[in-house]
C-alpha positions in Angstrom: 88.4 -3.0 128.4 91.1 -0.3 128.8 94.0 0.2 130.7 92.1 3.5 132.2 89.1 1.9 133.6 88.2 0.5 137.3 90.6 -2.4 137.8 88.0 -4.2 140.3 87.8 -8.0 139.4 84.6 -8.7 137.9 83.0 -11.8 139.2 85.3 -14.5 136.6 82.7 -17.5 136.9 79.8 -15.6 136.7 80.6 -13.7 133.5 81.5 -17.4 131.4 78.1 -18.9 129.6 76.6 -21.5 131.9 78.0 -24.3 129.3 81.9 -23.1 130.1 81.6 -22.3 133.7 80.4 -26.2 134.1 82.8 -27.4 131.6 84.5 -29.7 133.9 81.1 -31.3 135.6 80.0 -31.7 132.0 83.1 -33.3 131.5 83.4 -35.8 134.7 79.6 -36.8 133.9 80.4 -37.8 130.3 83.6 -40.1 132.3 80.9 -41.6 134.4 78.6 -42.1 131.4 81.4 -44.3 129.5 82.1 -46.4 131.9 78.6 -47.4 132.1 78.4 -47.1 129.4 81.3 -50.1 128.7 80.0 -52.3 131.2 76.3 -52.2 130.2 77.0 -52.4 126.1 80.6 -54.6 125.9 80.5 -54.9 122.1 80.4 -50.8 121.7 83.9 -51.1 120.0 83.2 -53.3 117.1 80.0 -51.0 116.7 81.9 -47.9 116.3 84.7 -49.4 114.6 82.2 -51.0 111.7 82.5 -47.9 109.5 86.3 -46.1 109.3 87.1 -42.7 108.0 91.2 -41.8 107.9 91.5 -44.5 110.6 89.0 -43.6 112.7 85.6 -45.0 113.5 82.9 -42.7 111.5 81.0 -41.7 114.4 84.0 -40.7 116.3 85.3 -39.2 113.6 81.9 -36.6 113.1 82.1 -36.2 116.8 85.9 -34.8 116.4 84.7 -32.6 113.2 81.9 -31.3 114.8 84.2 -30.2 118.1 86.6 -28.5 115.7 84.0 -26.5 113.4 82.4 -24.3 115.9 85.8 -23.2 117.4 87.5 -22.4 114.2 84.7 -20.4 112.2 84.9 -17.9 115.5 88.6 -17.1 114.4 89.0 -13.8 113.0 91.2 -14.8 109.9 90.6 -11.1 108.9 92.7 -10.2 111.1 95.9 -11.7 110.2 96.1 -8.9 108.0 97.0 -6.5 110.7 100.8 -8.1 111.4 101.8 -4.7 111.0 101.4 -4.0 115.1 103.7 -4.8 118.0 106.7 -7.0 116.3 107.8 -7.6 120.0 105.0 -8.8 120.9 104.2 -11.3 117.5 107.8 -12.5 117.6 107.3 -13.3 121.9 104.3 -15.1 120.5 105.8 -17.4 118.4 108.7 -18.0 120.8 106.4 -18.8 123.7 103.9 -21.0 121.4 106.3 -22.8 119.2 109.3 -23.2 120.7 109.0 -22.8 124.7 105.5 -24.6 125.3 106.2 -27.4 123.1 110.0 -27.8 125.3 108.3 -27.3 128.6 106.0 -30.0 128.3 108.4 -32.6 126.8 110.2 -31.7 129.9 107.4 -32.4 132.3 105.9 -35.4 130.4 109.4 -37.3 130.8 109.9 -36.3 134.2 106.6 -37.1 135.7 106.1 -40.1 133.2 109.0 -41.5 132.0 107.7 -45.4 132.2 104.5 -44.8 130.8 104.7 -44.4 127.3 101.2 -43.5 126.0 100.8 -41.2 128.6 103.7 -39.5 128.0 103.1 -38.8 124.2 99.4 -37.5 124.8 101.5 -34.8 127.3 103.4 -33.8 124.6 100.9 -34.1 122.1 98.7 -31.9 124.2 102.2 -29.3 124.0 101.7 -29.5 120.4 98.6 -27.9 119.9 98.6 -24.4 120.2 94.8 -22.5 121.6 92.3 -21.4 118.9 89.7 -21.1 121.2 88.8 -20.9 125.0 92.0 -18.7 125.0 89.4 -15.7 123.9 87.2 -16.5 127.0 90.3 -16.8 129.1 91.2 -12.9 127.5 88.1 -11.1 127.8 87.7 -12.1 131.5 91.3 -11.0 132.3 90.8 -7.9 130.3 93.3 -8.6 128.0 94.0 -7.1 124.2 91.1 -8.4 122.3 92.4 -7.2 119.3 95.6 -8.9 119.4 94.3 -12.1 121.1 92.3 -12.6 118.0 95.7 -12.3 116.0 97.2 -14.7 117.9 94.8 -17.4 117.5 95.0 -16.8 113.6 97.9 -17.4 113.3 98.6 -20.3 115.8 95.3 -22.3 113.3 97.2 -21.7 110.5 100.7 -22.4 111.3 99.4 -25.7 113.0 98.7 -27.1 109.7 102.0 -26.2 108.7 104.2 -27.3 111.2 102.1 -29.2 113.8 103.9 -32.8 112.0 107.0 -32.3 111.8 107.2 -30.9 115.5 105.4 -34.1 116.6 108.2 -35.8 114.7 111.1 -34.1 116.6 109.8 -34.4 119.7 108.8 -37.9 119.9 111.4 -39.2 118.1 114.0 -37.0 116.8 114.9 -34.9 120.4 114.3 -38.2 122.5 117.3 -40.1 120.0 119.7 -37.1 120.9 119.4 -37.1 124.3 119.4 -40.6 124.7 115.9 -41.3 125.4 114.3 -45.1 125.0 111.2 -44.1 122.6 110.9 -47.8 121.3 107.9 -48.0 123.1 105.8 -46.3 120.9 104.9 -46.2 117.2 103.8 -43.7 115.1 104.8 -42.2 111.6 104.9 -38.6 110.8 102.7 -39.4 107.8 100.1 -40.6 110.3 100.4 -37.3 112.5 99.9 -35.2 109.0 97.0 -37.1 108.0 95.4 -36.8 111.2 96.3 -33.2 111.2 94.7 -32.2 107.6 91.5 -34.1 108.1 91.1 -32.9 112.0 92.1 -29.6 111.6 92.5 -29.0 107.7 88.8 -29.5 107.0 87.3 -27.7 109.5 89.8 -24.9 109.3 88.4 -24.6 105.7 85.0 -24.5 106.8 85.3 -22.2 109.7 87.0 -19.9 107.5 84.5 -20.1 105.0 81.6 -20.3 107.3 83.4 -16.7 107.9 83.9 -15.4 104.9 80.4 -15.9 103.3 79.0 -15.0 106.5 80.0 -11.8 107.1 79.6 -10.5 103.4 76.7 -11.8 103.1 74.8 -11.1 106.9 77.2 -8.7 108.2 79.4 -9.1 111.2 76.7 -8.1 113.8 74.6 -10.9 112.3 77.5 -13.5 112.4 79.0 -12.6 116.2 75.6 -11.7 117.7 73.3 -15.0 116.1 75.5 -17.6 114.2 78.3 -18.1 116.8 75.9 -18.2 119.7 73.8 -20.7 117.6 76.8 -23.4 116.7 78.8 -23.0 119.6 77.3 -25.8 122.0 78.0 -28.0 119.0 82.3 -28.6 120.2 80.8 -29.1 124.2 78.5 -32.0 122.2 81.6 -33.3 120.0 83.7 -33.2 123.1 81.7 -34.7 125.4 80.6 -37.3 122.7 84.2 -38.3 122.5 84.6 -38.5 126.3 82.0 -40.6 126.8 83.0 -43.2 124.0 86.6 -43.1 125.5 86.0 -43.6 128.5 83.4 -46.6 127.5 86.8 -48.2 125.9 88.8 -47.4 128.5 87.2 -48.6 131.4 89.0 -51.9 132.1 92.4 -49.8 131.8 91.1 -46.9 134.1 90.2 -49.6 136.5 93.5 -51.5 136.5 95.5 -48.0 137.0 92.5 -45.4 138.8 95.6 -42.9 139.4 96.0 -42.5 135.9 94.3 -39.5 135.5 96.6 -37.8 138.7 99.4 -38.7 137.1 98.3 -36.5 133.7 96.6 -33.8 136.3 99.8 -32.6 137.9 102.5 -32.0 134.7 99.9 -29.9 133.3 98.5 -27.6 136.2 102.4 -27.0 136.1 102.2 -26.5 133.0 99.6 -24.0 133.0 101.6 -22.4 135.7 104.9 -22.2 134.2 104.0 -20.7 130.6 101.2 -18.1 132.4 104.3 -17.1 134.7 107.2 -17.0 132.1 105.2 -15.2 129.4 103.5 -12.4 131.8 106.8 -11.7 133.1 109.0 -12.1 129.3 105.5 -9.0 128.3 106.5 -7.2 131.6 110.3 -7.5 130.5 110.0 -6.3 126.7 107.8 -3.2 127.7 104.1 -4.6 127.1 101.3 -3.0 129.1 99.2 -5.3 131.1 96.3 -5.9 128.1 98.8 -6.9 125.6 100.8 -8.7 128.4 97.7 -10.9 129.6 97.1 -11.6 125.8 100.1 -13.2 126.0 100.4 -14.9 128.4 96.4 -16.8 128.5 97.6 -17.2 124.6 100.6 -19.4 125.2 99.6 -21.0 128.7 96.1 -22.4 126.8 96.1 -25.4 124.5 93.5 -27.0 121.9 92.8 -30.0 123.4 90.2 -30.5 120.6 93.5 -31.3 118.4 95.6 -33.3 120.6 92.5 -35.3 120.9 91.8 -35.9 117.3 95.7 -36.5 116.7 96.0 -38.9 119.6 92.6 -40.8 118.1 93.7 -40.7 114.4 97.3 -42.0 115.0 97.1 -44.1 118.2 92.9 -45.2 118.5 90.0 -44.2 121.1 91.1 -46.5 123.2 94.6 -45.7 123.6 96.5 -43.7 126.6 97.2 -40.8 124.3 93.5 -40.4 123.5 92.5 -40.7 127.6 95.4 -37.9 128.1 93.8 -35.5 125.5 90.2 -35.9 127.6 91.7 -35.5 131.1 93.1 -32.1 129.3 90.2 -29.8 129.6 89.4 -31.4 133.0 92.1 -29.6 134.7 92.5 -26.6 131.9 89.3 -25.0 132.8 89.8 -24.7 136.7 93.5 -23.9 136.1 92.9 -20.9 133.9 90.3 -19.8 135.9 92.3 -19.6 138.5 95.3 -17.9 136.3 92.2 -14.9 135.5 92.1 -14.1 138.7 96.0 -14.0 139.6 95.9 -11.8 136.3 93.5 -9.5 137.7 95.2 -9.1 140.7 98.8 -7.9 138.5 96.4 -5.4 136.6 95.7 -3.3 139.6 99.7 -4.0 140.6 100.1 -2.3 136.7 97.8 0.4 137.5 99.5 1.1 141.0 103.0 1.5 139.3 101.9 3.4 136.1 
């Protein structure tokens, strides 16, 4: 949409696919079906565990692959050739992604959960993983740059693989030492987070963008956007939900023993989600972006892929570890957060329009 047209919010909720707009009943249903799940089948953790890939059970593991697949052949790789745009705006990008959202929620995770170890890393785990996908949804609604938001998200998948280790490595161990910090409590090698990382991400990053590739030489790009996309993408809602159902049918005896577990994970990141939305609209504002390229920036560096933290936190840590039930509680709270954040952004367009 342009910066010219009527600047009434559209109806948010009504214009996301039924799937999305429900995302967190879906999500709260799949909690309920676990923990039945747990009670009813108690031996449902040697079952999964029976067959391993990288770590990680085999059925878990396809259930992580298949949420990652959908969400990465959607990412317009083709684009990345066009860095040749708004240097201020790429360079905020990176900034915001890379260097403030990963500090801000180190911040929060030790100050809201200092004594709880497992639940701390899957915060900052969580800050470790950039969006690749609902971020687009989150764009289009606030009519944002769609242009650049697809930009964006290329380049976060790909620098991911390249860096998403070694950040995970300075922040849970490196930054904690300087400052102090007791990270005895918890375990983990930066071979383990790469690992995790190339068979999470790396393989279906390389099907996604071949997926792409072939696709839209051989069927054209109407074909690809208009039929294939629509057709794969319920398959990361089945993936996710899979996984939250077999966490939470792990996890039940922990849930039950701490039920304000998942308030403790809910309020760090709606501030979270606040802060970044805030900082980066007003650092666009600041630098001279209009309001599309502006809300680009901000949904793009306030949004996370919880689909990665998850499949970190499973391949390093287990399913039925506190990192893993931090990276399902994620999209439990993103969804109604960045809703939310579309219609605040909505509201600064027209204040745009007024002062232009």
């Amino acid at each position: 949409m342009k910066e010219d047209e009527p600047s009434d919010s559209p109806a948010v909720l009504v214009k996301l696919s039924g799937l999305d707009r429900f995302l967190p009943v879906w999500i709260f249903f799949a909690m309920v079906a676990g923990l039945l799940l747990g009670k009813v089948v108690p031996g449902i953790q040697g079952s999964l565990n029976s067959i391993k890939i990288g770590g990680t059970s085999l059925p878990i593991a396809l259930g992580l692959l298949l949420m990652m697949y959908p969400v990465l052949a959607k990412v317009r790789y083709e684009d990345m050739r066009a860095v040749t745009g708004d240097r201020r705006l790429l360079w905020s990008s990176l900034f915001l992604n890379w260097i403030v959202g990963p500090a801000l929620m180190f911040i929060l995770a030790w100050t809201f959960l200092p004594d709880q170890p497992e639940l701390r890393t899957g915060l900052i785990v969580i800050g470790l993983a950039r969006c690749i996908a609902m971020v687009l949804i989150w764009n289009e609604l606030a009519c944002g740059d769609r242009e650049t938001a697809a930009l964006l998200v290329a380049i976060n998948s790909v620098f991911q693989i390249l860096a998403y280790a070694l950040l995970g490595t300075f922040y849970l161990r490196i930054l904690p030492g300087w400052l102090g910090l007791n990270v005895q409590d918890i375990s983990f090698s930066t071979r383990d987070i790469t690992k995790a990382v190339l068979i999470f991400l790396g393989l279906p990053l390389f099907a996604g963008y071949l997926t792409r590739r072939i696709g839209l030489r051989v069927k054209g790009e109407n074909w690809y956007q208009t039929r294939f996309i629509p057709r794969i993408s319920p398959f990361a809602l089945y993936g996710l939900l899979f996984t939250v159902t077999v966490i939470f049918a792990l996890q039940g005896r922990a849930i039950a023993n701490d039920p304000f577990s998942i308030a403790k994970i809910a309020l760090p990141l709606l501030l979270y989600f606040a802060l970044m939305w805030t900082l980066s609209f007003a650092l666009g504002a600041w630098i001279g972006l209009k309001y599309a390229k502006s809300a680009t920036l901000a949904f793009t560096a306030a949004g996370n892929n919880f689909e990665l933290a998850i499949a970190v936190s499973i391949g390093v840590w287990g399913v039925n570890s506190g990192q893993a039930l931090t990276g399902v509680i994620g999209p439990l709270i993103e969804v109604p957060a960045l809703v939310g954040l579309v219609y605040a952004s909505l509201w600064l367009r027209k204040r745009f329009a007024e002062i232009s």
